[in-house]
N, C-alpha and C positions, 0 to 999 in steps of 0.2 A: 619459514616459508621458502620457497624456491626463489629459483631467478624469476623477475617479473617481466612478463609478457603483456603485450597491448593485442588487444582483436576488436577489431569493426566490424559489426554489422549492421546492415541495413535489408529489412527483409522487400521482396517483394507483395504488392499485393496476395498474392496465390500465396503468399509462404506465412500469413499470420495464422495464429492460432486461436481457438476459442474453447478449449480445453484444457487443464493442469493432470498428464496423465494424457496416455493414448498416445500420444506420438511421437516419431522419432528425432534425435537432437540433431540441432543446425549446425553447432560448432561446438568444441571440450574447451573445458576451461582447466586450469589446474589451482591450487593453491597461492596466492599472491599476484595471479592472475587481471589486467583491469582489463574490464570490457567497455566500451564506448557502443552504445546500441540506439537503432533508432526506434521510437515506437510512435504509433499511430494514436488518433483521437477515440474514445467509444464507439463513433458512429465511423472508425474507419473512413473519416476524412470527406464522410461525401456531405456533411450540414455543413455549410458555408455563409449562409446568408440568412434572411427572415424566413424568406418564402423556400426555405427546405428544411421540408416539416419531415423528422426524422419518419414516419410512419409512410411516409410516400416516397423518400429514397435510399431508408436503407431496408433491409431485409432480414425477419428472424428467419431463424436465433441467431446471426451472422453480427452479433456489436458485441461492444469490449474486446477487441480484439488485442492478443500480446504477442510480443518477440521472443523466440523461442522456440520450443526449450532447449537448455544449455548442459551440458555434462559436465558436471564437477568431477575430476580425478581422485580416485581415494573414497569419494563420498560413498557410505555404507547402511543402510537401518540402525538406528542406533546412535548414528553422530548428528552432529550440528553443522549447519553450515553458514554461516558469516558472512552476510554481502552491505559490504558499505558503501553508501549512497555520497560518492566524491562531487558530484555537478548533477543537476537536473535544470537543462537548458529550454527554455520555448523555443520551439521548430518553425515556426512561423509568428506573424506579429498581430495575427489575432488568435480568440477562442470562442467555442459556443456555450450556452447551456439552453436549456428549454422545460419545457412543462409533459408533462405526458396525461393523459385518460388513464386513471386506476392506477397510477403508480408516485409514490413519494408518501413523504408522512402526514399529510392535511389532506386527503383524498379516500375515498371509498378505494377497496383493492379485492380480492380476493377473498385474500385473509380476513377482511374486515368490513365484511359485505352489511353496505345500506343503500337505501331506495334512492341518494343521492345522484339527480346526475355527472359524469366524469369531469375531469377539470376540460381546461378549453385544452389542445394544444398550441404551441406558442416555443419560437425560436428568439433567445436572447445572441447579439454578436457583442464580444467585448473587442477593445481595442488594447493591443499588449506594447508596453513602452519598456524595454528592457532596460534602456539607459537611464530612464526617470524612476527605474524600478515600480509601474505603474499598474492596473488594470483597470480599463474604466467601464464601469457600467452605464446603460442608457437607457432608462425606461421605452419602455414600446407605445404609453397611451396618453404620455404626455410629455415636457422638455428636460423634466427633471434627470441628472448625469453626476456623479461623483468619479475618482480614483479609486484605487483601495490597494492596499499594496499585494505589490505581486510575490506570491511567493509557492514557488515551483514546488507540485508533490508528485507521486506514484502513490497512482490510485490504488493500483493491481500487483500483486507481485507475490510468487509461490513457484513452489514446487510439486512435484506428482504425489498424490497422494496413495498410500497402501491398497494392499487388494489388487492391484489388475483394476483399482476406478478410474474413470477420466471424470472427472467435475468439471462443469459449465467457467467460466472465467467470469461468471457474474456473484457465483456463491463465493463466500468467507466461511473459512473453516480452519479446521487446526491446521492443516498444509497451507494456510496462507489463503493466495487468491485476493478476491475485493472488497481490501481491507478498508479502502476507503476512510485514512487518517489522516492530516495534516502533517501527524510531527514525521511520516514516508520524504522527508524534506531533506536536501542536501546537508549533510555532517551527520547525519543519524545510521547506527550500524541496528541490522536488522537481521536477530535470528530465529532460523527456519529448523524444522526437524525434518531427518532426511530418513524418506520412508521406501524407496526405492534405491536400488544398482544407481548412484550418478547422481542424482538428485531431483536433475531436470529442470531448473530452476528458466523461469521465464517472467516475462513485465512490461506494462501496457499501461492507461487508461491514467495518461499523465493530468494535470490539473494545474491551470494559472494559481490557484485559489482556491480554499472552500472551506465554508462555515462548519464548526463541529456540528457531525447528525446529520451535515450533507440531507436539510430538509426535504427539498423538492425533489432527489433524487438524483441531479444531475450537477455537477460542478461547472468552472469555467475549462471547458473540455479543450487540449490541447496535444499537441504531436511533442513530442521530447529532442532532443541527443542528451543521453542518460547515461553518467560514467559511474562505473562502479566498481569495487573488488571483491572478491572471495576468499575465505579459507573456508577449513575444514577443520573441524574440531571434534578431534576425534575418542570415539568410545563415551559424549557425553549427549544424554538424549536430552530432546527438549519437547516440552508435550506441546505447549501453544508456541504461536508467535511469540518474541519480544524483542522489545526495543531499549537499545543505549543512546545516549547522547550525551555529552562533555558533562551536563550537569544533573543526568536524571534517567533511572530506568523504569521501564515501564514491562507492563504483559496487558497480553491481549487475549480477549474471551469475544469468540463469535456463536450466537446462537438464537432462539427465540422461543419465548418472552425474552423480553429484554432483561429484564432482571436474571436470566440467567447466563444470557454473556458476560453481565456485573459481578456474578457469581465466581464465574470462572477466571476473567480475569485478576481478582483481589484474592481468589483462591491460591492462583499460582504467584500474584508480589509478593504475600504475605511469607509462602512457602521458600520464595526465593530471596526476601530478606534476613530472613532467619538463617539462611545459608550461608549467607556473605558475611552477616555480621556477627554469626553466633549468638544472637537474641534467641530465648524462648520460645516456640508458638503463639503464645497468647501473647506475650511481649509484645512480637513484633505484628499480629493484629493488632495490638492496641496502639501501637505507633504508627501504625498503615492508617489506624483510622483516624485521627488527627492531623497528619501531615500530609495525606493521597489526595490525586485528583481521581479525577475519574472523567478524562474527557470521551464522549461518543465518536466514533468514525462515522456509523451512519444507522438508520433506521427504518432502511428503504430497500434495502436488498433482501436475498429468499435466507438470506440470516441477519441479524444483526450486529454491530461492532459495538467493542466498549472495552475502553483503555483504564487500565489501574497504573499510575503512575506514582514515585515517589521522589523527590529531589534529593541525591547524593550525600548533600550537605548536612541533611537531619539521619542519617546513617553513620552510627558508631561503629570505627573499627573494621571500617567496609573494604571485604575483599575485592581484590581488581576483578570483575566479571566472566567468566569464559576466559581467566588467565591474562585479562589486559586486550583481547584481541582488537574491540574498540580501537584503542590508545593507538596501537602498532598499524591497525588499516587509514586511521585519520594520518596517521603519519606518514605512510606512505603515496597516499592521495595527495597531501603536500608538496608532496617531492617534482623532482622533473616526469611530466609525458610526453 
């Protein structure tokens, strides 16, 4: 890696984005690079309170808003590029969630039209204690209120996808986007296939919290300062997302039916354990499928998320991943900023 650079950003309203693809970058990043960025809530900061019902103050297709995009140095079609998630801080000390009409997984939708009518709408405010490491929830229709721990994600985060597309920053797809997974969590390195000149890499639609499947549609919705770093890994392609983390790799299948984001993602661990460990195909399906999770991201967006996961530990003879890059970004995110 190069010498390490620090860059802040903080976008203006006028400067977020709601595209991966289509437009032009705010700042270059190079190779070992950390970026410190701020990013906004889905609803772009305007739900505050009960009585702002996302459908009366904010404005489609104007939500999930991300920061960005970024120009990676180097980056090519063809390479990989490595952004590890050093801190994911709450921007403020509360967050929202809510309900929406025709949208989340218990609900009549489009896709899955019945004579039911919509749910109610309804704004949830949580209270965020950093120091208690806290989030509390508070029912709306009666006194009932727990904690639940806080634990900071990125909801959103990708790169420009091929073709000359710009995709909505609401879909998940192989360039990323809204991935909508818990383990998008500080110390998790998270790689992208770089389908464009640069990458373009941008990231949004932070999260106090949220239940795998992200039911209802909408998490404990939060603003960030979100440190990260990049390389570039170069000449090795990567068809889906996926994730490292100290004890566990994972891939990611977005698609719909759901079963066939489950497809894709077990399609490419299986493929990608065998790599590492030199297991058989069939081998290492048959050890994916005893030892794999299979956590959901969500089931509520215009694709689906689903995580094939395997722990480290049940991996024979397991190559360092992408060359150790993990190991060497967690390291450096250690160091002095």
């Amino acid at each position: 890696m190069t010498t390490m650079e620090k860059i802040v950003y903080r976008p203006a309203r006028d400067e977020l984005a709601y595209t991966f693809g289509g437009r032009m970058p705010v700042a270059h990043l190079r190779s070992g690079d950390i970026l410190q960025v701020h990013t906004e809530d889905c609803f772009g900061g305007l739900v505050r309170g009960v009585g702002d019902l996302p459908s009366q103050v904010c404005r489609m297709p104007y939500l999930n808003p991300v920061s960005g995009p970024f120009f990676v140095e180097d980056a090519e079609p063809g390479d990989t590029v490595a952004v590890h998630l050093a801190s994911i801080v709450p921007a403020r000390d509360w967050g929202v969630s809510s309900t929406f009409p025709h949208f989340g997984a218990l609900t009549s939708t489009s896709h899955t039209a019945t004579l039911q009518p919509p749910l109610q709408e309804r704004v949830w405010v949580y209270q965020i204690d950093r120091k208690a490491g806290t989030v509390r929830f508070h029912a709306t229709a009666t006194e009932h209120s727990v904690n639940l721990p806080l634990d900071p994600m990125i909801g959103t985060i990708g790169v420009a996808p091929g073709g000359f597309e710009a995709r909505s920053t609401i879909v998940p797809d192989s360039h990323g986007g809204n991935l909508d997974t818990p383990e998008l969590r500080a110390g998790t390195t998270l790689y992208l296939p770089v389908n464009v000149h640069g990458a373009l890499l941008a990231l949004g639609d932070g999260h106090a919290r949220q239940g795998e499947g992200e039911a209802c549609g909408v998490g404990v919705e939060i603003a960030t300062t979100t440190t990260l770093i990049v390389e570039v890994i170069k000449d090795v392609p990567t068809a889906w997302p996926r994730l490292e983390t100290d004890t566990s790799i994972m891939s990611i299948g977005c698609a719909r039916p759901l079963e066939d984001a489950y497809r894709i993602a077990h399609h490419d661990l299986v493929n990608w354990t065998s790599t590492l460990t030199g297991l058989e195909e069939l081998d290492a399906y048959q050890l994916v499928s005893q030892a794999g999770r299979a956590p959901i991201g969500n089931v509520c967006d215009p694709n689906y998320t689903v995580l094939a996961a395997v722990d480290k530990a049940f991996l024979p003879c397991l190559a360092a991943p992408y060359g150790g890059v993990h190991a060497r970004l967690r390291q450096a995110a250690a160091g002095p900023r």
